[in-house]
C-alpha positions in Angstrom: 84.3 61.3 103.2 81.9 64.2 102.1 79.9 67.1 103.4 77.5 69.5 102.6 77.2 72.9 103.6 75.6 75.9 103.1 72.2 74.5 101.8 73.7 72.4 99.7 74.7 74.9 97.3 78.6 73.0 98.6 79.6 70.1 99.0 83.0 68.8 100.1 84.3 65.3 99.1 87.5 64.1 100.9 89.0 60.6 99.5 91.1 59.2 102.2 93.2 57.2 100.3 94.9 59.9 98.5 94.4 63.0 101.0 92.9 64.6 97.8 89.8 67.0 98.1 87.1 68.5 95.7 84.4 70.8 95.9 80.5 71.3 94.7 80.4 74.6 94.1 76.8 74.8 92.5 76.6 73.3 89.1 80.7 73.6 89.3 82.7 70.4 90.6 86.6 71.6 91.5 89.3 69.2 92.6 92.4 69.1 92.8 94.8 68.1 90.3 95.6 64.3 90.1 99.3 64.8 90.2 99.2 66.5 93.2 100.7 65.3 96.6 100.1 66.9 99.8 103.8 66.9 101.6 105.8 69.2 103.4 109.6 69.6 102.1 112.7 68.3 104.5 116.0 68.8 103.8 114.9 69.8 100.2 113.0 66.2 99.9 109.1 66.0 99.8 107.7 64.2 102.6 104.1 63.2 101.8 101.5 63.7 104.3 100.3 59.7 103.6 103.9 59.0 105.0 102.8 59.2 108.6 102.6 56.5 110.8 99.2 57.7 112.6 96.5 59.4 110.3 92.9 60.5 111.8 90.0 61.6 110.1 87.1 62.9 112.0 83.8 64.8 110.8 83.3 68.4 112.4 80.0 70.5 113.1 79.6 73.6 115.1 77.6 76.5 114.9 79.5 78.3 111.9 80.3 75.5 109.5 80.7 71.5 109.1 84.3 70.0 108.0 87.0 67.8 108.0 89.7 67.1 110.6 92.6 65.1 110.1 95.9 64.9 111.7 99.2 63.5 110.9 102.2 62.4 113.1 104.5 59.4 113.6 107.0 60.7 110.4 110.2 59.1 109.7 112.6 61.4 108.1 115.6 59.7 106.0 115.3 56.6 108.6 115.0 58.9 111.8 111.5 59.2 113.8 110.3 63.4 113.9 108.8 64.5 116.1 106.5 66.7 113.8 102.8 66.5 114.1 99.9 68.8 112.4 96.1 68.8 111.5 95.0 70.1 108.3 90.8 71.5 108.3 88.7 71.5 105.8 85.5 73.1 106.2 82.6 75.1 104.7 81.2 78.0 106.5 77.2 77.7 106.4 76.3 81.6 106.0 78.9 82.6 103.1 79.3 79.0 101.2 83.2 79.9 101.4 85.3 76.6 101.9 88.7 77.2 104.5 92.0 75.2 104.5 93.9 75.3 107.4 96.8 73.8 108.7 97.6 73.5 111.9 101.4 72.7 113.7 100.9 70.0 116.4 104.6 69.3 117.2 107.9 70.5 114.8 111.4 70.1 115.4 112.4 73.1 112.9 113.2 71.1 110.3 110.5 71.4 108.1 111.2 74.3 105.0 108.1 74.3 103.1 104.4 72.7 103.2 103.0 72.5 99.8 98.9 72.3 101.0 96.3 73.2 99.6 96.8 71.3 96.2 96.4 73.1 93.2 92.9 73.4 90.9 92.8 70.6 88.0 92.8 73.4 85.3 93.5 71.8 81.8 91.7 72.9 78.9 93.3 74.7 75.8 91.2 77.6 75.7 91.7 81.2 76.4 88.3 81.7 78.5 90.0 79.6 80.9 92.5 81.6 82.6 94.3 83.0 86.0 94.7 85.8 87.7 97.4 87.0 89.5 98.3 90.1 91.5 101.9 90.2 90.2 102.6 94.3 89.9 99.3 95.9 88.8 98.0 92.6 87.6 98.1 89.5 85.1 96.1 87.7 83.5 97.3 84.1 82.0 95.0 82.6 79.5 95.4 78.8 79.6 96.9 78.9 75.8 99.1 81.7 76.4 102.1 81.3 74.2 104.6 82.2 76.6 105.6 80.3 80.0 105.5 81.8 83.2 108.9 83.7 84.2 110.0 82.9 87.8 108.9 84.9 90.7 111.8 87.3 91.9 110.8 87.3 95.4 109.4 83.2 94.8 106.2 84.6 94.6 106.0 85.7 98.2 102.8 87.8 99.2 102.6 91.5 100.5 105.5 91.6 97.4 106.2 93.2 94.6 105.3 89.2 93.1 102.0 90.1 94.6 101.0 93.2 95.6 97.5 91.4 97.3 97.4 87.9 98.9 95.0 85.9 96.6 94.5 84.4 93.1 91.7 83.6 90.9 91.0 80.9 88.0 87.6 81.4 86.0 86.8 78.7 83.6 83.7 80.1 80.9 82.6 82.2 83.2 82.6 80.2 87.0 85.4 80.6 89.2 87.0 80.9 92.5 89.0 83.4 94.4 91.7 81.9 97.0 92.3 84.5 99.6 95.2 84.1 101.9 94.0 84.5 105.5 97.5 84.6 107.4 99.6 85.9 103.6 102.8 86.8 105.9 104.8 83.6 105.1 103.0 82.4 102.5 103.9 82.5 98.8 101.9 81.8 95.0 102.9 78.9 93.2 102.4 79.4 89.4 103.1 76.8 87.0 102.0 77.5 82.9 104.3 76.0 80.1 103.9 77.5 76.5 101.3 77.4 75.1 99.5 75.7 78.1 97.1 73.9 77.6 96.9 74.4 82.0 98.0 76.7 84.4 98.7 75.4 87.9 98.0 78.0 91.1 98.6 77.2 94.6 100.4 78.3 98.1 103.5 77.4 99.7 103.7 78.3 103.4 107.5 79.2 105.0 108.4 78.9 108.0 108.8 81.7 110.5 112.0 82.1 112.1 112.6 78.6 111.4 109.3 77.1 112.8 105.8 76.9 111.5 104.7 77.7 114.7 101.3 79.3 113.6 97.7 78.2 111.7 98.2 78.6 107.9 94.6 79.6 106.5 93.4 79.8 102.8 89.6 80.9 101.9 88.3 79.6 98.8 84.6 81.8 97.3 83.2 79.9 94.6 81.0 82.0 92.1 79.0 80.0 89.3 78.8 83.7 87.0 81.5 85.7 87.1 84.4 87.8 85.7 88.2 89.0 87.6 85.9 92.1 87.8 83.7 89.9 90.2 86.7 88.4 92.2 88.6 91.7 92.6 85.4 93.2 94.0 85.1 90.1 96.5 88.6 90.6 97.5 87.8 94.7 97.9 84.6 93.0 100.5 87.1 91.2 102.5 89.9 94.3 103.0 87.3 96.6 104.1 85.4 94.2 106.1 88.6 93.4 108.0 89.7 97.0 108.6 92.5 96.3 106.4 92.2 99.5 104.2 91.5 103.3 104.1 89.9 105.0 101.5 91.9 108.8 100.5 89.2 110.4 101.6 89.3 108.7 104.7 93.2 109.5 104.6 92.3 113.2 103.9 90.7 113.9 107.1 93.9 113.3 109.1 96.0 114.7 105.7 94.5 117.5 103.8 97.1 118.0 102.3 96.5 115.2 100.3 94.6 117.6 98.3 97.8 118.8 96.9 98.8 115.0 95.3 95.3 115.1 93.2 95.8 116.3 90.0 99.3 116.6 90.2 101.8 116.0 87.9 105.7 114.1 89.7 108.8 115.1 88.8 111.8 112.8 90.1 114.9 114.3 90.3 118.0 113.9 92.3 120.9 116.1 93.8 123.9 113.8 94.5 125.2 110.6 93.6 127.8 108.6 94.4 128.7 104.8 93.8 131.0 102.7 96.1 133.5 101.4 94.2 132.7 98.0 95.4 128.7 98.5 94.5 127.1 96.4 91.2 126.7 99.9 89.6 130.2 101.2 89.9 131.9 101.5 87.0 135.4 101.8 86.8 136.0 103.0 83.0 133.8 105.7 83.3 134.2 107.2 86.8 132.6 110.0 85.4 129.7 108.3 85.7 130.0 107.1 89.9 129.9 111.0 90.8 127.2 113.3 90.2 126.1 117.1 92.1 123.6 119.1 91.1 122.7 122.0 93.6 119.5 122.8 95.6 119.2 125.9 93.7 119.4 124.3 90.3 116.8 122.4 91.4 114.8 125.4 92.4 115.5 127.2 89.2 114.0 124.2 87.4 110.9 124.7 89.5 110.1 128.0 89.1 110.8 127.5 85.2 108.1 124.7 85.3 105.4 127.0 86.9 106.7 129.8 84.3 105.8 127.3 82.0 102.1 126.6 83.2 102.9 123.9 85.4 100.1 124.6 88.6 99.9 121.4 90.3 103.8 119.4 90.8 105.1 117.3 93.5 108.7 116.8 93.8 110.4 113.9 95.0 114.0 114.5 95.3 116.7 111.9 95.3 120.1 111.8 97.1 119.7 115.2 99.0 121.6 114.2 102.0 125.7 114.8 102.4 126.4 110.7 102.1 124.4 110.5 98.4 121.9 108.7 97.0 121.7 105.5 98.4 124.3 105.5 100.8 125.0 104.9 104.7 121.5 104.7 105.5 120.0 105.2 107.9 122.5 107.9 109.1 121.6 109.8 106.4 122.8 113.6 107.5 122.7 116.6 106.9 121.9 117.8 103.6 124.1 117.8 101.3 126.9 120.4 101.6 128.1 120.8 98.0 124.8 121.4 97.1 124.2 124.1 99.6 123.5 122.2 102.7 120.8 123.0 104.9 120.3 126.4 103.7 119.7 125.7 100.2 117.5 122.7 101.1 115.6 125.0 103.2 115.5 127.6 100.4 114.1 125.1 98.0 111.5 123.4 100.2 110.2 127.5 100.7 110.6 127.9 97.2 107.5 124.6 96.5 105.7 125.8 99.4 105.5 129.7 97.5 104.8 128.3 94.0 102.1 126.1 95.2 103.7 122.9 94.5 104.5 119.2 97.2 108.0 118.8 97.8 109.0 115.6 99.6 112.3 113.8 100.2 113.7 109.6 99.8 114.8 108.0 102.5 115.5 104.7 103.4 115.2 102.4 106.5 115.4 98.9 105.1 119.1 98.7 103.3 121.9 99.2 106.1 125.1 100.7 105.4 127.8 98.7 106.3 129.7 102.3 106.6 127.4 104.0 108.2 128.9 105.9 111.3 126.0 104.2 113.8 126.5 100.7 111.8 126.4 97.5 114.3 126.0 94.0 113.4 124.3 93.8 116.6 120.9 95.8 115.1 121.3 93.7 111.8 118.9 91.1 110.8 119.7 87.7 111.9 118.4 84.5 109.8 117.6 81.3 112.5 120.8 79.6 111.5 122.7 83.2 113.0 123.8 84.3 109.4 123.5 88.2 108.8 122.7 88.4 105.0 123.9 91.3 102.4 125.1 92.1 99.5 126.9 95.4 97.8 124.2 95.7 95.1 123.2 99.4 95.0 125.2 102.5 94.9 126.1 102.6 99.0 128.4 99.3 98.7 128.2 96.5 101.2 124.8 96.6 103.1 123.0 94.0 105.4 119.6 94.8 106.2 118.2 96.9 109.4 116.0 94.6 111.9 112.3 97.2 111.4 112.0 96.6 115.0 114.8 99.8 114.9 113.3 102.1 111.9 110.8 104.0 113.4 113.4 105.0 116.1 115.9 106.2 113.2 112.9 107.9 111.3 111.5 109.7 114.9 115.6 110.6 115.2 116.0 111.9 111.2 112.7 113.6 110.4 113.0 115.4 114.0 116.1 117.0 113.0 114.6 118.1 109.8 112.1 119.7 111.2 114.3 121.4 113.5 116.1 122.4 109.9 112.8 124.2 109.2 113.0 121.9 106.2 109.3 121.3 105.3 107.7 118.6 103.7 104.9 117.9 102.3 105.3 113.9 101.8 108.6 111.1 102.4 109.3 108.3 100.3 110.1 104.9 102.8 112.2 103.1 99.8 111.4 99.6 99.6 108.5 99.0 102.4 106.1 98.2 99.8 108.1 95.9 97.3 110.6 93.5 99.4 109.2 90.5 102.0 109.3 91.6 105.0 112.5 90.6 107.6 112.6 88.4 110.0 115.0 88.3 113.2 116.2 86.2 115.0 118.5 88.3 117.9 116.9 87.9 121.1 117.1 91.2 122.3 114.7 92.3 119.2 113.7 89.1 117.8 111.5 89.9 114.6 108.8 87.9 112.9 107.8 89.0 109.3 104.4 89.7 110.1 105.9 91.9 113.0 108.2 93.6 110.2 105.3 94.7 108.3 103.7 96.5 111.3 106.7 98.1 112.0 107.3 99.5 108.8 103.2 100.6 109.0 104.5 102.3 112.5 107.2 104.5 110.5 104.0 105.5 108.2 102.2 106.6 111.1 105.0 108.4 112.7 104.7 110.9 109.0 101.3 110.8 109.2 101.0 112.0 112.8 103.5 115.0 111.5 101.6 116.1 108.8 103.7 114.0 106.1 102.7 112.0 103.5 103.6 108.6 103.6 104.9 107.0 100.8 106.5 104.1 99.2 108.4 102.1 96.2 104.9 100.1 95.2 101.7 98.7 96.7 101.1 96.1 99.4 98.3 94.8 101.2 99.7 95.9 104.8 99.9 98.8 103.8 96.4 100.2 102.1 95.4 101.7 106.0 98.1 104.0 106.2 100.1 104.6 102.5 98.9 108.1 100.3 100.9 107.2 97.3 103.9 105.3 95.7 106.7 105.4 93.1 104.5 103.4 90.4 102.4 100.2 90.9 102.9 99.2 87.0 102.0 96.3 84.9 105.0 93.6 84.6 105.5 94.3 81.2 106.5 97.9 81.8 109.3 96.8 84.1 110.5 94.6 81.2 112.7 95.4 78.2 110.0 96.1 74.9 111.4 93.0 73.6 110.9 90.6 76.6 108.2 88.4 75.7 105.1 88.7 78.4 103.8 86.3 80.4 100.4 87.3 80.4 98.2 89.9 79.6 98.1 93.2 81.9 94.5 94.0 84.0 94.6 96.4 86.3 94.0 94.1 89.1 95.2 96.3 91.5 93.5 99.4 90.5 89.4 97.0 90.6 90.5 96.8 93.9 92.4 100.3 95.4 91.9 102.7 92.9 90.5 105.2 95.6 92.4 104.4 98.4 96.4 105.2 97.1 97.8 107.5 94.4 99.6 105.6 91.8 101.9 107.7 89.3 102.3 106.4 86.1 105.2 106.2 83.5 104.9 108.5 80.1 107.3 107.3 78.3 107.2 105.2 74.4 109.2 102.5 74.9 108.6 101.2 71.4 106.9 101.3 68.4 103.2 101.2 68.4 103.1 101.4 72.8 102.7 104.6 74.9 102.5 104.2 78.5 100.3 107.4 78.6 97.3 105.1 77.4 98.1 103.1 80.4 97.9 106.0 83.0 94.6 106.9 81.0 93.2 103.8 81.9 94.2 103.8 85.0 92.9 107.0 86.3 96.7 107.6 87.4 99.0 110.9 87.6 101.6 111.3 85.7 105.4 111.7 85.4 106.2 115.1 84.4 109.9 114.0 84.6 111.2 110.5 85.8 114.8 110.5 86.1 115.5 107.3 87.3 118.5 106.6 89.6 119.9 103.3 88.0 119.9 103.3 84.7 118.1 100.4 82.8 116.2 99.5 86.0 113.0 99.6 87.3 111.6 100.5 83.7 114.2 103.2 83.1 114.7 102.1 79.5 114.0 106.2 78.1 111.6 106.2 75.4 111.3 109.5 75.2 113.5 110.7 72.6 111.5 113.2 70.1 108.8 114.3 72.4 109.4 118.1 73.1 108.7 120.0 76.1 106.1 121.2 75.5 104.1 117.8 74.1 105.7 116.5 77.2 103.6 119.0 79.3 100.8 118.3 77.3 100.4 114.8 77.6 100.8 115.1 81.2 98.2 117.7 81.5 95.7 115.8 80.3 96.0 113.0 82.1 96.1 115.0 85.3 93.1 116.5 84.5 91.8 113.0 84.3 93.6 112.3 88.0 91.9 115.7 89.1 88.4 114.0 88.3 89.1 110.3 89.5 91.3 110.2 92.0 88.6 109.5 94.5 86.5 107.1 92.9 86.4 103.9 92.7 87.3 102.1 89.4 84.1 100.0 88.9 85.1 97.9 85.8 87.3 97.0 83.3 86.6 95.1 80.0 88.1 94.0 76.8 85.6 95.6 74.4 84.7 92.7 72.1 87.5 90.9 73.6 89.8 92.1 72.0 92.8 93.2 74.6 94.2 96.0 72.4 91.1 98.3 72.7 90.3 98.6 76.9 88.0 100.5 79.0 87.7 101.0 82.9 84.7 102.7 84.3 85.0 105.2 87.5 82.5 105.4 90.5 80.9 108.9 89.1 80.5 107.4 85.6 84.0 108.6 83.7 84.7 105.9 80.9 88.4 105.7 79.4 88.8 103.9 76.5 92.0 103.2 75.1 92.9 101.7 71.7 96.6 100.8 72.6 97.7 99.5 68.9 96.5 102.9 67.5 97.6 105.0 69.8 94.6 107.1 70.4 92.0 107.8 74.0 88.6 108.8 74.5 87.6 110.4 77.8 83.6 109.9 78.4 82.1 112.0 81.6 78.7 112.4 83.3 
């Protein structure tokens, strides 16, 4: 079966005989690959769509588009009949050219895990100008004779992740392309097969179910482009956010926060007041208790500030760690009062004056995800359920055994917390939600507050709101799609590589993916640190029109990038590299990144471009910038 569309600049080819489709994009013809099956996984077997007893195909024209409906029912599972029905629709809108795949549940019985549809692009060719994008961390970009295979996806490759910070992908083959967007991104996850040294890389979805049922229309949008560059496909994918109110500009964010004013330009420091590790955490460690214990008062802390602006320090935001009496990481959500040691609520208050005097953001972490198994309020009963009634954990970080807090309870804890911090007269300038913007989001299965992801994410976004509506700045571990209307800044949104030990070899090659699309919509710190010979992470936060960490002192060691790296750089040089690339933040924080280009291809000499003209080029194996402005 075939169709045109769009005046025939598309065409859609459908072969009935092996449920395969391709597409005429222009001069471009993409199909899918020949090994591909469309099934849907059972009891960890694939079941093939062409295993149905009853298959329909019927053509499809209305006033938007022209397609392909099919459905499927009539399955036998391991000799049983299932009840499980669906339609898959294939279509080309007329105005736009863009080609959708949906799939539709008819009819499930729950038992279906996984439906592997839309196929993956056939996309072999041993050449480098043939390549993918993915939005895994700040970005990647796999040439199809990259040396090294692609690593595994922590969170499977789940969008709205830290696996993928936006919910699309990209291939370009010498210069045409597509860009896949996912339309409903909540349960759905990237699929990203490249062996060493290629010659192909394989990119498609998977689509989960939700609370143990399909239960909803599973969309992808495929834009073709004949000419184009990732540049190209970030900008389309920029087009779709704001043309679906799914993002905020800062400026935007400004006029209910202008105290955002006090983030640009600024240079983080990251420091903590207490820690302590449960002796049954992943982190404790029993031949050096020393190390499970650590205090550091309100008033050091203070001290340290004041030194700072003695020192020429002017623009500093301070997010402090472990500040409340439990420690850092621990019993969440009940996580008061301030620490006592420390100086309690006095000295906390004495320290959040001291910023506001000097000029400087203070702001606190907190957590509402991770929940404390001894906590005083703890309950299995507000606990996330899976659908088979299992309450997951685990006793990973420093506060022991956790499970995880159904969001449909957050914003109540945060309305309950930052209420009595306010009546503390503790103020804030900005609060750091730990993990929003990094982990899936939960689902829950309890009746009395049953959860869907995509519910999850909106109420995280709700416990945003609540700090925005108080004159907070909402904040969070990374970046996320759900997130871009509400979120000011984050920890870091870094590059893959920077998360990885120097000697890790790197599945791709870093593009600031994220940045083409965002740039002027969330503040992203960035690390300063050498992790090894011949790389500085300062070129990065160059290119990247970032702020920068004045001081990062990580709370798990030889995590999250804290690998030091900064061993021979003195104060002062410290303060001076940071300096100048907050003066760079102070003139680009706004803008738009318009480009980004290997200059003559060569990936060890970059250069991004800014809305008001700024260029930053970066030579990253000689260590030296150059900062061009209008």
């Amino acid at each position: 079966m075939q169709i045109e569309g769009c005046s025939g600049r598309r065409a859609l080819s459908f072969d009935e005989g092996t449920l395969r489709c391709s597409v005429r994009a222009d001069s471009e013809l993409w199909s899918w690959a020949e090994q591909y099956t469309p099934c849907v996984v059972i009891g960890g077997r694939q079941v093939a769509f062409a295993s149905a007893g009853e298959i329909r195909h019927e053509m499809v024209r209305n006033g938007t588009g022209s397609g392909i409906r099919s459905s499927y029912r009539g399955f036998s599972v391991e000799g049983r009949p299932s009840t499980l029905a669906f339609e898959t629709y294939v279509w080309i809108e007329e105005c736009t050219g863009d080609v959708y795949f949906e799939w539709i549940p008819l009819a499930e019985d729950g038992t279906v895990e996984r439906v592997l549809w839309p196929g993956p692009m056939e996309f072999a060719a041993n050449r480098s100008d043939w390549y993918t994008l993915i939005p895994r961390g700040q970005g990647l970009l796999i040439p199809n004779d990259w040396p090294e295979s692609f690593t595994p996806m922590h969170f499977n490759g789940m969008f709205l992740t830290a696996d993928c910070y936006m919910s699309w992908f990209s291939q370009i083959r010498e210069g045409a392309g597509y860009l896949a967007i996912a339309l409903t991104p909540w349960n759905g996850c990237l699929q990203v097969e490249h062996p060493a040294g290629g010659p192909y890389t394989q990119a498609a979805v998977s689509w989960e179910p939700s609370l143990g049922r399909m239960e909803y229309r599973r969309m992808l949008r495929y834009s073709f482009r004949e000419h184009c560059d990732y540049n190209e496909m970030c900008k389309l994918y920029r087009q779709y956010v704001f043309e679906n109110g799914l993002a905020a500009t800062l400026r935007e964010k400004q006029v209910r926060l202008p105290s955002v004013e006090k983030l640009i330009g600024a240079q983080f420091v990251h420091l903590g007041i207490k820690t302590h590790v449960h002796p049954l955490s992943s982190f404790f460690d029993p031949q050096n208790p020393e190390k499970n214990d650590r205090l550091i008062p309100f008033a050091v802390r203070r001290q340290q500030m004041e030194q700072l602006h003695a020192s020429g320090v002017k623009k500093v935001y301070l997010h402090l760690d472990g500040w409340a009496q439990p420690g850092y990481d621990n019993q969440h959500p009940d996580y008061l009062p301030a620490c006592e040691e420390a100086g309690g609520w006095q000295g906390m208050r004495e320290l959040a004056d001291a910023m506001q005097a000097l000029g400087f953001g203070f702001g606190i972490h907190d957590q509402y995800r991770d929940y404390y198994r001894n906590a005083p309020s703890f309950s299995e009963e507000y606990a996330c359920r899976l659908a088979d009634g299992t309450v997951p954990g685990h006793a990973r970080w420093a506060g022991g055994p956790q499970t995880y807090l159904c969001g449909t309870q957050a914003p109540y804890y945060v309305k309950r917390n930052f209420r009595e911090l306010q009546a503390q007269g503790i103020s804030l300038d900005g609060a750091y939600l730990d993990v929003f913007t990094c982990n899936e989001g939960d689902e829950c299965a309890n009746p009395r507050h049953r959860m869907t992801r995509r519910a999850c994410y909106e109420y995280r976004g709700k416990c945003f709101e609540f700090l925005t509506a108080n004159g907070i700045l909402p904040s969070s571990e990374e970046v996320s799609d759900w997130s871009m209307r509400s979120l000011v800044f984050c920890h870091y949104a870094p590059y893959l590589f920077q998360l990885m030990r120097p000697e890790c070899p790197r599945p791709g090659i870093g593009v600031p993916l994220q940045n083409l699309v965002y740039h002027d919509c969330v503040i992203e710190p960035w690390m300063m640190e050498r992790p090894s010979e011949g790389e500085d992470n300062m070129l990065y936060a160059l290119l990247n029109g970032g702020a920068p960490y004045l001081v990062r002192d990580g709370a798990y060691p030889d995590t999250d990038g804290s690998f030091g790296g900064c061993e021979g750089v003195t104060p002062e040089e410290n303060r001076a590299r940071c300096r100048i690339v907050s003066e760079l933040h102070e003139r680009v924080a706004l803008q738009e990144m318009k480009r980004h280009e290997f200059v003559g291809g060569d990936p060890t000499v970059q250069r991004t471009v800014f809305a008001d003209g700024t260029t930053v080029t970066v030579w990253l194996a000689e260590g030296r910038y150059e900062i061009e402005t209008v």
